[in-house]
N, CA, C and O atoms as a GROMACS GRO file, in nm:
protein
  304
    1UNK      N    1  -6.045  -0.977 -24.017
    1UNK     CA    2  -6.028  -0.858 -23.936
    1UNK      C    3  -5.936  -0.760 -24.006
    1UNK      O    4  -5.828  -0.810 -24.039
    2UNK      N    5  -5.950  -0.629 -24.037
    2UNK     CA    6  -5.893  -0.544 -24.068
    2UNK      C    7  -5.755  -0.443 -23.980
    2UNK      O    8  -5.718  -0.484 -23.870
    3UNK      N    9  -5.707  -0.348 -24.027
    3UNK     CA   10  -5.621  -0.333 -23.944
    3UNK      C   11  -5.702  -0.209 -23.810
    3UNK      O   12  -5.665  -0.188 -23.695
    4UNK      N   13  -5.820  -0.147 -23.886
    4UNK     CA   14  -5.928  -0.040 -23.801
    4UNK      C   15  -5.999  -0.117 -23.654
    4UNK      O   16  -6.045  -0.059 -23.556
    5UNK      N   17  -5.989  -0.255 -23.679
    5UNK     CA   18  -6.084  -0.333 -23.602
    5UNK      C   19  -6.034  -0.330 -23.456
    5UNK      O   20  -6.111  -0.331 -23.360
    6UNK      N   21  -5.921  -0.328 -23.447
    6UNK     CA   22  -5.879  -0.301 -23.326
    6UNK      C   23  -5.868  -0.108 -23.243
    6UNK      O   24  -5.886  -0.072 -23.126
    7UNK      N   25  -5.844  -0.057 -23.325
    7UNK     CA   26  -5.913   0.078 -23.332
    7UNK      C   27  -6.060   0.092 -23.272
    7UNK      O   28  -6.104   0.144 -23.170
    8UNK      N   29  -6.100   0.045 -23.346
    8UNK     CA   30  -6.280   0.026 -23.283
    8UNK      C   31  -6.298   0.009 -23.126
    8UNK      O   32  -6.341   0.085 -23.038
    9UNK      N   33  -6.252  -0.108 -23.124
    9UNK     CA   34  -6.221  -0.214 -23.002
    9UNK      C   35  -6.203  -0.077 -22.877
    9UNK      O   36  -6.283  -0.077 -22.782
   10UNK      N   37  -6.095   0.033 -22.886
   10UNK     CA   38  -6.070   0.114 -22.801
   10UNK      C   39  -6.159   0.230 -22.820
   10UNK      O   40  -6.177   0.306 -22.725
   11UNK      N   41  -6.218   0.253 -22.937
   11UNK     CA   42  -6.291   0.353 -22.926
   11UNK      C   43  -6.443   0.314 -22.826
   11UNK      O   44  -6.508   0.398 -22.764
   12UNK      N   45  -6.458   0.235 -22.829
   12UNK     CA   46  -6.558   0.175 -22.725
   12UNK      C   47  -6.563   0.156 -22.621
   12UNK      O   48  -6.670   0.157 -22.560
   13UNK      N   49  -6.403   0.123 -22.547
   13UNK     CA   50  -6.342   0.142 -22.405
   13UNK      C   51  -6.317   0.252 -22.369
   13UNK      O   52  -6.341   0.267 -22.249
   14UNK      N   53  -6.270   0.360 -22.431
   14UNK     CA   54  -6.217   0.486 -22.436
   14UNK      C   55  -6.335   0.573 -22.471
   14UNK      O   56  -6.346   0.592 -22.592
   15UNK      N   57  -6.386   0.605 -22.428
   15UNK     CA   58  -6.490   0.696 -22.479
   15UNK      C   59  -6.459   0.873 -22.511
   15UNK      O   60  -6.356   0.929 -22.475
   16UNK      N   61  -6.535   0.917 -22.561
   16UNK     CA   62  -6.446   1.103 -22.539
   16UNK      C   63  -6.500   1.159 -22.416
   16UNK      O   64  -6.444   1.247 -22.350
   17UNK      N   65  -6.662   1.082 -22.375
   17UNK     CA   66  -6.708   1.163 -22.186
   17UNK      C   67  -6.654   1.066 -22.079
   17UNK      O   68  -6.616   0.949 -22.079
   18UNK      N   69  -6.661   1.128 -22.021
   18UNK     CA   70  -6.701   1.067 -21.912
   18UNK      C   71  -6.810   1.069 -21.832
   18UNK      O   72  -6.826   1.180 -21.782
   19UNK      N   73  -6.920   0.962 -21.789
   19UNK     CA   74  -7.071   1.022 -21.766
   19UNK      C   75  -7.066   1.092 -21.626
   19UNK      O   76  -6.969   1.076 -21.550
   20UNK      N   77  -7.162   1.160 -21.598
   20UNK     CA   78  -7.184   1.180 -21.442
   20UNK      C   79  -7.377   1.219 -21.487
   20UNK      O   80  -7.434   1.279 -21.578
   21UNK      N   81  -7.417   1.148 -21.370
   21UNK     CA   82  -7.566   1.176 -21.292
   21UNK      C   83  -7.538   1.202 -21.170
   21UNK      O   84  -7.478   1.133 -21.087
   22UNK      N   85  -7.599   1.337 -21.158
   22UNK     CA   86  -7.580   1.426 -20.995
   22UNK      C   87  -7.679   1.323 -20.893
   22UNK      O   88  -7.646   1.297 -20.777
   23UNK      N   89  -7.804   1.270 -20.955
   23UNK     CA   90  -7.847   1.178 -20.880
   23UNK      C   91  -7.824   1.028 -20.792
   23UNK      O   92  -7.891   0.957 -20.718
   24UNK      N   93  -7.663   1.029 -20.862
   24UNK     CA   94  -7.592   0.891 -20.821
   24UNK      C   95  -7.494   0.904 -20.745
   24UNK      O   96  -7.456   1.020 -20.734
   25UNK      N   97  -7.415   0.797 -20.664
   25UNK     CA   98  -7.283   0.829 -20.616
   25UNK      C   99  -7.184   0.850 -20.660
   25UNK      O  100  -7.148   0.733 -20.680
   26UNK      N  101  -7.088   0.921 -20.700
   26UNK     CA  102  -6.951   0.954 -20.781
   26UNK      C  103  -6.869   0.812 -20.758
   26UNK      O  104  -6.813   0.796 -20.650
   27UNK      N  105  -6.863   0.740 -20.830
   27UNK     CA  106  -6.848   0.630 -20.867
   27UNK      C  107  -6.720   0.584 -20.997
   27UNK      O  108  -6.749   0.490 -21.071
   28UNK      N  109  -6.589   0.654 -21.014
   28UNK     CA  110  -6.548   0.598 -21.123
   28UNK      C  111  -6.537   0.410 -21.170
   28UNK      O  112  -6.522   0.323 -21.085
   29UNK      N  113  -6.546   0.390 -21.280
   29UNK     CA  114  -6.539   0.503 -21.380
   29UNK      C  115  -6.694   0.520 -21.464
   29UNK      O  116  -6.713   0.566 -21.577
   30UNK      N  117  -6.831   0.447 -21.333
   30UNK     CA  118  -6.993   0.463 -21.402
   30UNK      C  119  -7.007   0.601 -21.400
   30UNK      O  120  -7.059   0.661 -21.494
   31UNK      N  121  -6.973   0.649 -21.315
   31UNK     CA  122  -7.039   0.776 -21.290
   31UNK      C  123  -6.942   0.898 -21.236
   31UNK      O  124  -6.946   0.964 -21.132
   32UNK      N  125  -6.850   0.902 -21.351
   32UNK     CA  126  -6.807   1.039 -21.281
   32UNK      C  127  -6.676   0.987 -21.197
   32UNK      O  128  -6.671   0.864 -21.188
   33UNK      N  129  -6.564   1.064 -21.131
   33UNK     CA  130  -6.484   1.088 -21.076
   33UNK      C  131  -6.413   1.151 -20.945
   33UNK      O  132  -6.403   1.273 -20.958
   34UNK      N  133  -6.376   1.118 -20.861
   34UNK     CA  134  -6.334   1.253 -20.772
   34UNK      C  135  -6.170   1.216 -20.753
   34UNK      O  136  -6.099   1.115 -20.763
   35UNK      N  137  -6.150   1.370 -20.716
   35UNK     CA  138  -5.995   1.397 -20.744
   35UNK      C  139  -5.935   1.271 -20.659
   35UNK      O  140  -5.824   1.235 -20.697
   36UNK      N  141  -5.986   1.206 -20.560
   36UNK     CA  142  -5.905   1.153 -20.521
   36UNK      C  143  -5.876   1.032 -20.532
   36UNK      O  144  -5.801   0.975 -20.453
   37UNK      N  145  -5.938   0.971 -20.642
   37UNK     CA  146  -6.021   0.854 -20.744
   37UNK      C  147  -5.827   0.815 -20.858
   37UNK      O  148  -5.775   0.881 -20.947
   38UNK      N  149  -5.784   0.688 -20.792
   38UNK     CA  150  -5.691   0.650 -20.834
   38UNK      C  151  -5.716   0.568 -21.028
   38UNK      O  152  -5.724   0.450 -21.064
   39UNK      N  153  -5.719   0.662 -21.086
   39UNK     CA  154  -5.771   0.672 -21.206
   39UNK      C  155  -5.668   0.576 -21.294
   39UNK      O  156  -5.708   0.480 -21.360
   40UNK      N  157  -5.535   0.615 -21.285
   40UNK     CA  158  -5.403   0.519 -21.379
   40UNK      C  159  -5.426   0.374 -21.331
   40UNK      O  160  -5.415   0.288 -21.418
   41UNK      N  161  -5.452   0.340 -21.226
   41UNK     CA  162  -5.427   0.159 -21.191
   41UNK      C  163  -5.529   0.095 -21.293
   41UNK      O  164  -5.491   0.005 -21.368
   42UNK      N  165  -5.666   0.144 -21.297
   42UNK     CA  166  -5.778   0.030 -21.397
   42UNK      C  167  -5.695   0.080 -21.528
   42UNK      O  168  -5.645  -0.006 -21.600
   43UNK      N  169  -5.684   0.182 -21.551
   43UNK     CA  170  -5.611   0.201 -21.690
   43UNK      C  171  -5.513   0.117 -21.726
   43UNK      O  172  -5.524   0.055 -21.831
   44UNK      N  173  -5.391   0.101 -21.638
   44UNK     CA  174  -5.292  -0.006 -21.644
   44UNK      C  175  -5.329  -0.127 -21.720
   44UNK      O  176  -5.312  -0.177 -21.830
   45UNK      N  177  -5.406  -0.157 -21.576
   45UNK     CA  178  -5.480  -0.281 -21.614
   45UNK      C  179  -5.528  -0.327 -21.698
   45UNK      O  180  -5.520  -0.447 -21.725
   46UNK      N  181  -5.606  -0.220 -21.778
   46UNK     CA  182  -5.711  -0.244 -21.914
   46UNK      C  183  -5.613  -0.241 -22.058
   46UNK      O  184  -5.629  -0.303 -22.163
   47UNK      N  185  -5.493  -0.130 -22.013
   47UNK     CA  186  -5.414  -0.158 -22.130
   47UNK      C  187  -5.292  -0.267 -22.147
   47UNK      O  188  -5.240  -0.303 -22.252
   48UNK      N  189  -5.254  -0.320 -21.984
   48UNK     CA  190  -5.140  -0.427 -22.011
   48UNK      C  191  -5.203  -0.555 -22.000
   48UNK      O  192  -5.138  -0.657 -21.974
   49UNK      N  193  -5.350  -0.554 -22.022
   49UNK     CA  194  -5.465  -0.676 -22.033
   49UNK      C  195  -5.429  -0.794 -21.888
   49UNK      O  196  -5.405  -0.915 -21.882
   50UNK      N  197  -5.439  -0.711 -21.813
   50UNK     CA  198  -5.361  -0.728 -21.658
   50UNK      C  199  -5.230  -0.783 -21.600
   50UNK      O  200  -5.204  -0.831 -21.489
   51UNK      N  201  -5.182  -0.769 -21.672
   51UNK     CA  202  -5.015  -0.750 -21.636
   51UNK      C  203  -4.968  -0.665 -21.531
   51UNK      O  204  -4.883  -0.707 -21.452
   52UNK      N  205  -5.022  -0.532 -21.523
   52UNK     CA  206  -4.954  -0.465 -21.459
   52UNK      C  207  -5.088  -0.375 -21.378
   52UNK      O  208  -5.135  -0.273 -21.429
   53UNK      N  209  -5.129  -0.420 -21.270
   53UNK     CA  210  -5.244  -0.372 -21.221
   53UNK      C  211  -5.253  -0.198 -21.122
   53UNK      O  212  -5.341  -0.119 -21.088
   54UNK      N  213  -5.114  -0.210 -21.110
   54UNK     CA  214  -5.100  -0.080 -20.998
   54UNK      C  215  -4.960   0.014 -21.052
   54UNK      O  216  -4.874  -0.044 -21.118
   55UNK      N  217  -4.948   0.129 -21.027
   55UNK     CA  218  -4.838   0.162 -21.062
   55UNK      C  219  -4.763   0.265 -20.951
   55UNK      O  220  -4.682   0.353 -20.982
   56UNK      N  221  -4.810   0.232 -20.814
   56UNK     CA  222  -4.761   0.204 -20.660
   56UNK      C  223  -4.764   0.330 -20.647
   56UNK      O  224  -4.677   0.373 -20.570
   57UNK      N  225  -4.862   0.442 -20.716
   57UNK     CA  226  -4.802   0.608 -20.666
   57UNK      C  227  -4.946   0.629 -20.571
   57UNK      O  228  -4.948   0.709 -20.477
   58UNK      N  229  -5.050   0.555 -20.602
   58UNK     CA  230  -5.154   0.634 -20.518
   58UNK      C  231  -5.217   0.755 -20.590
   58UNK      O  232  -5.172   0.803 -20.694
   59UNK      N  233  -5.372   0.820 -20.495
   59UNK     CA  234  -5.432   0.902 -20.578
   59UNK      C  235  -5.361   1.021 -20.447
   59UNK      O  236  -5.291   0.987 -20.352
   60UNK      N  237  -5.396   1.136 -20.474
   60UNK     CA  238  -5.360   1.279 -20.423
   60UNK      C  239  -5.422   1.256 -20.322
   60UNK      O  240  -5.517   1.178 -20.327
   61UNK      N  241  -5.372   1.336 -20.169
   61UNK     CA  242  -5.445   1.328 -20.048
   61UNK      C  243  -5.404   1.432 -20.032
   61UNK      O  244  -5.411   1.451 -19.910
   62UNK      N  245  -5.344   1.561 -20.101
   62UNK     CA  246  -5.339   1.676 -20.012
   62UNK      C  247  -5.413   1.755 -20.088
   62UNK      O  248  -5.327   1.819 -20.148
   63UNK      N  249  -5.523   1.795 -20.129
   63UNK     CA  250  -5.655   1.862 -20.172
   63UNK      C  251  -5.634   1.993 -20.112
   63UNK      O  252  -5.613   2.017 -19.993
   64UNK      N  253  -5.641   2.057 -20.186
   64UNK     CA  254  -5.625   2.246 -20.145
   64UNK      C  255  -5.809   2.280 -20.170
   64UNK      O  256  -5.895   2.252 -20.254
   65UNK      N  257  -5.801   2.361 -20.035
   65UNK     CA  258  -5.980   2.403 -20.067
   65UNK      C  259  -6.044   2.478 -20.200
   65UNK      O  260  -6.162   2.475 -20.236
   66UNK      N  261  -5.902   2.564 -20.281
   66UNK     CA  262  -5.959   2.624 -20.389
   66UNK      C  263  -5.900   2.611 -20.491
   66UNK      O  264  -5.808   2.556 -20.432
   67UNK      N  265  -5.851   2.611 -20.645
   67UNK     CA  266  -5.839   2.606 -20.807
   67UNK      C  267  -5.706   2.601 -20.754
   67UNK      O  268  -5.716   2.653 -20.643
   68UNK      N  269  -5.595   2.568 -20.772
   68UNK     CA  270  -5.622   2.396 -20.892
   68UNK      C  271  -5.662   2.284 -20.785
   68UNK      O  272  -5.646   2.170 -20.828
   69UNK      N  273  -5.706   2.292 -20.665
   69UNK     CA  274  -5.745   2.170 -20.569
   69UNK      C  275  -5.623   2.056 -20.538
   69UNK      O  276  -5.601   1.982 -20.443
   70UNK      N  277  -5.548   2.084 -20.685
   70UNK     CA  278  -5.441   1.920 -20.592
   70UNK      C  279  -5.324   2.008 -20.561
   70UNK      O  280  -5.315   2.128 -20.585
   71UNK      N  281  -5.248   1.942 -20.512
   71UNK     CA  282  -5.119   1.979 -20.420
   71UNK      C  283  -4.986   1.966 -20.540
   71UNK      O  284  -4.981   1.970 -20.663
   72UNK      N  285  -4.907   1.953 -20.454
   72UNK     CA  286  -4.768   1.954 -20.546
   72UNK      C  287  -4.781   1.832 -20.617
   72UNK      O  288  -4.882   1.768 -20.587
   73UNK      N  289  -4.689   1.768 -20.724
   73UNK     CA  290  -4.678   1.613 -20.811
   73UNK      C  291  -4.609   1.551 -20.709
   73UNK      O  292  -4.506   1.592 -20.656
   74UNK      N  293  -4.671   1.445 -20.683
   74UNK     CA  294  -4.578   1.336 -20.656
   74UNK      C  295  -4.454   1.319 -20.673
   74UNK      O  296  -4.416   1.330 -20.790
   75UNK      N  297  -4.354   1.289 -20.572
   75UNK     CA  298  -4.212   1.280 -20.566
   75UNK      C  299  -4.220   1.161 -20.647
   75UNK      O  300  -4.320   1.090 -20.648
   76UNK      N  301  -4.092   1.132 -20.730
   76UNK     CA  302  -4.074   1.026 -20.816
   76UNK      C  303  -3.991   0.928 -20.749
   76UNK      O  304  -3.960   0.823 -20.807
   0.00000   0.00000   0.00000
């Protein structure tokens, strides 16, 4: 094994799209995303090879009807 091989390894998990078909249900991470789609926890997971599955903040619930759609950051 080389030192690229693990490189690889994430370029295959990590992709540069993310897919979406309008014909399917918004589904992360098969199909697409929605804002309120707690996106960091599988990430955690996939990078501390499950060590650390959650990182207790939750996805956004205060959705504004127009640009930028999310609300203030999370209190720390």
């Amino acid at each position: 094994m080389g030192a690229w091989d693990g490189w690889s390894q994430w370029r295959n998990r990590l992709p540069d799209i993310l897919p979406y078909d309008p014909t399917r249900p918004v589904a992360y991470p098969d199909n697409g995303r929605l804002l309120t789609d707690d996106v960091a926890d599988p990430l955690l997971a996939l990078l501390t090879n499950g060590k650390v599955t959650e990182d207790k903040v939750g996805p956004h619930n205060d959705l504004l009807p127009e640009f930028p759609y999310l609300g203030p950051p999370h209190k720390a």
